[in-house]
N, C-alpha and C positions, 0 to 999 in steps of 0.2 A: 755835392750839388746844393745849390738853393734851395729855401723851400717853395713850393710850388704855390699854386694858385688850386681850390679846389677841383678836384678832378669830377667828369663826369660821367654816368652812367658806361660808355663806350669805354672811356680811358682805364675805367678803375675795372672793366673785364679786361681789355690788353694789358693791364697789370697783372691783373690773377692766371692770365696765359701766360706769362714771359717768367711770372714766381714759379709755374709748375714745370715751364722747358729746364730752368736753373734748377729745379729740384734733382729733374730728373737728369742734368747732366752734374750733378754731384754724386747722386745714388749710382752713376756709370763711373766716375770716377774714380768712387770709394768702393766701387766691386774691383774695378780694374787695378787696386792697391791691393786689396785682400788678395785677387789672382796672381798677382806679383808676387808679391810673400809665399803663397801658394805654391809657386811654379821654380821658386827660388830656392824655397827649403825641399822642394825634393831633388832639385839640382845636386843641394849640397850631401845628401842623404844617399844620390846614386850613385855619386860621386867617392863621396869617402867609406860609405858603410857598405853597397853591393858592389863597389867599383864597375858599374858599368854608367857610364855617365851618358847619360838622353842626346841626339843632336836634336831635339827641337824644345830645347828651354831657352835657346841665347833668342830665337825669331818671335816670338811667345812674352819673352820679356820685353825685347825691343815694344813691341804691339803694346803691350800693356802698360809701359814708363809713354807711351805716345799717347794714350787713351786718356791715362790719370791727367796727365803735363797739358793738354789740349782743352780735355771740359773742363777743367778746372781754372784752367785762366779764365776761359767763358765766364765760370760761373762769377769769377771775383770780377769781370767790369760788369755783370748783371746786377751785383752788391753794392759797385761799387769801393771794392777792396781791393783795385788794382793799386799798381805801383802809380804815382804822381805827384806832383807839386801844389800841394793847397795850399800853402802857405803864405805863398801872392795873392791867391783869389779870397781868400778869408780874409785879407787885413786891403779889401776895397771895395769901394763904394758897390751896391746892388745892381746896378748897370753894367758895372766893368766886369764884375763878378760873372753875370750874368753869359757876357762875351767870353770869358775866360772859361768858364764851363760848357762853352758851346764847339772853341775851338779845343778844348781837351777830347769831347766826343768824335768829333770828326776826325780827330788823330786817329783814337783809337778804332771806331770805323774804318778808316783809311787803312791800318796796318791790317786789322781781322782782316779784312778785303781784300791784299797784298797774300796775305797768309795761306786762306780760301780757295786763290785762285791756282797758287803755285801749286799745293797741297794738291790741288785737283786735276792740275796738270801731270806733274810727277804720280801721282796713283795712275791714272792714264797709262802712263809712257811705259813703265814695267808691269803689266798685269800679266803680260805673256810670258814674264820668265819667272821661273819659279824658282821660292827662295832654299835654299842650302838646308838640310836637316829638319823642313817642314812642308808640309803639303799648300801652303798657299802664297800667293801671289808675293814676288818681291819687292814688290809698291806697296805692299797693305799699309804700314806703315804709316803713308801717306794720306790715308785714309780719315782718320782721326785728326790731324793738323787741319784738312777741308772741313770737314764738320763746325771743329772746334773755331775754325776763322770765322766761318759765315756765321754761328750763333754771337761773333765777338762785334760783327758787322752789326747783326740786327740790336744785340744788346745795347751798342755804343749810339746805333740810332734811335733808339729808346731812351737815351740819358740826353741826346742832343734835344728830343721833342722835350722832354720832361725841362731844357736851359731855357729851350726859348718860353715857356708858361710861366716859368720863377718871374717874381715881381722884380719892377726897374729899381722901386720906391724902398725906401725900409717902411717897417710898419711901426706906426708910433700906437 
């Protein structure tokens, strides 16, 4: 992004709220890694050393490669450390720039949005069956993708407020 125009009192607390949801959907993330590793290596340990191998590491895993994969995208367009194309918006004028950082947000708003909603449909549609070798829902899954989408919606409207402030002008 641009750099912005001085923020004010209001702005720079919706900054320190949107730093602490991204913190906190890192610190879910980086549990939901260690759980994986966790849930993995005794996978392999029931597996090969007591031979009796768990039915509820494969749904366990699933949920948690869902949880890391989900806040974690969040977290990188909160950083802004998604995947994209600067390399247009960097080499034009502060106007055009400006536009090009507004319509990159709204993309990516648009898809969290897309993501969000599906995510929150599909959780919906199978909560009544339950899933194969573990005691919960066979949407949970789903779960994590809604979360992860609407934090990607509000973040990416958080980078579109932050285009439209960027100055037109350069600064001499």
């Amino acid at each position: 992004m641009s750099d912005s125009v001085p923020a004010g009192p209001a702005q720079r607390e919706l900054d320190r709220a949107l730093d602490r949801v991204s913190a906190a959907a890192v610190a879910a993330a980086s549990a939901a890694l260690l759980g994986l590793v966790a849930v993995q290596g005794w996978q392999v340990f029931a597996r090969y050393v007591i031979n009796d191998s768990p039915s509820w590491t494969e749904p366990v895993t699933l949920l948690l490669l869902s949880t890391a994969m989900s806040l974690g995208a969040a977290a990188g367009v909160h950083g802004n450390r998604h995947f994209g194309f600067t390399l247009l918006a960097e080499h034009t004028r502060p106007g055009v720039r400006r536009a090009l950082d507004a319509v990159s947000a709204l993309t990516v708003a648009a898809l969290g949005a897309v993501i969000a909603w599906w995510g929150a449909v599909l959780l919906l549609d199978g909560l009544a069956i339950k899933t194969a070798g573990a005691p919960l829902p066979q949407s949970i899954n789903y779960l994590p993708l809604a979360i992860g989408g609407g934090l990607m919606t509000v973040f990416a409207l958080h980078r579109l407020a932050l285009a439209w402030r960027a100055p037109t002008t350069e600064a001499r």
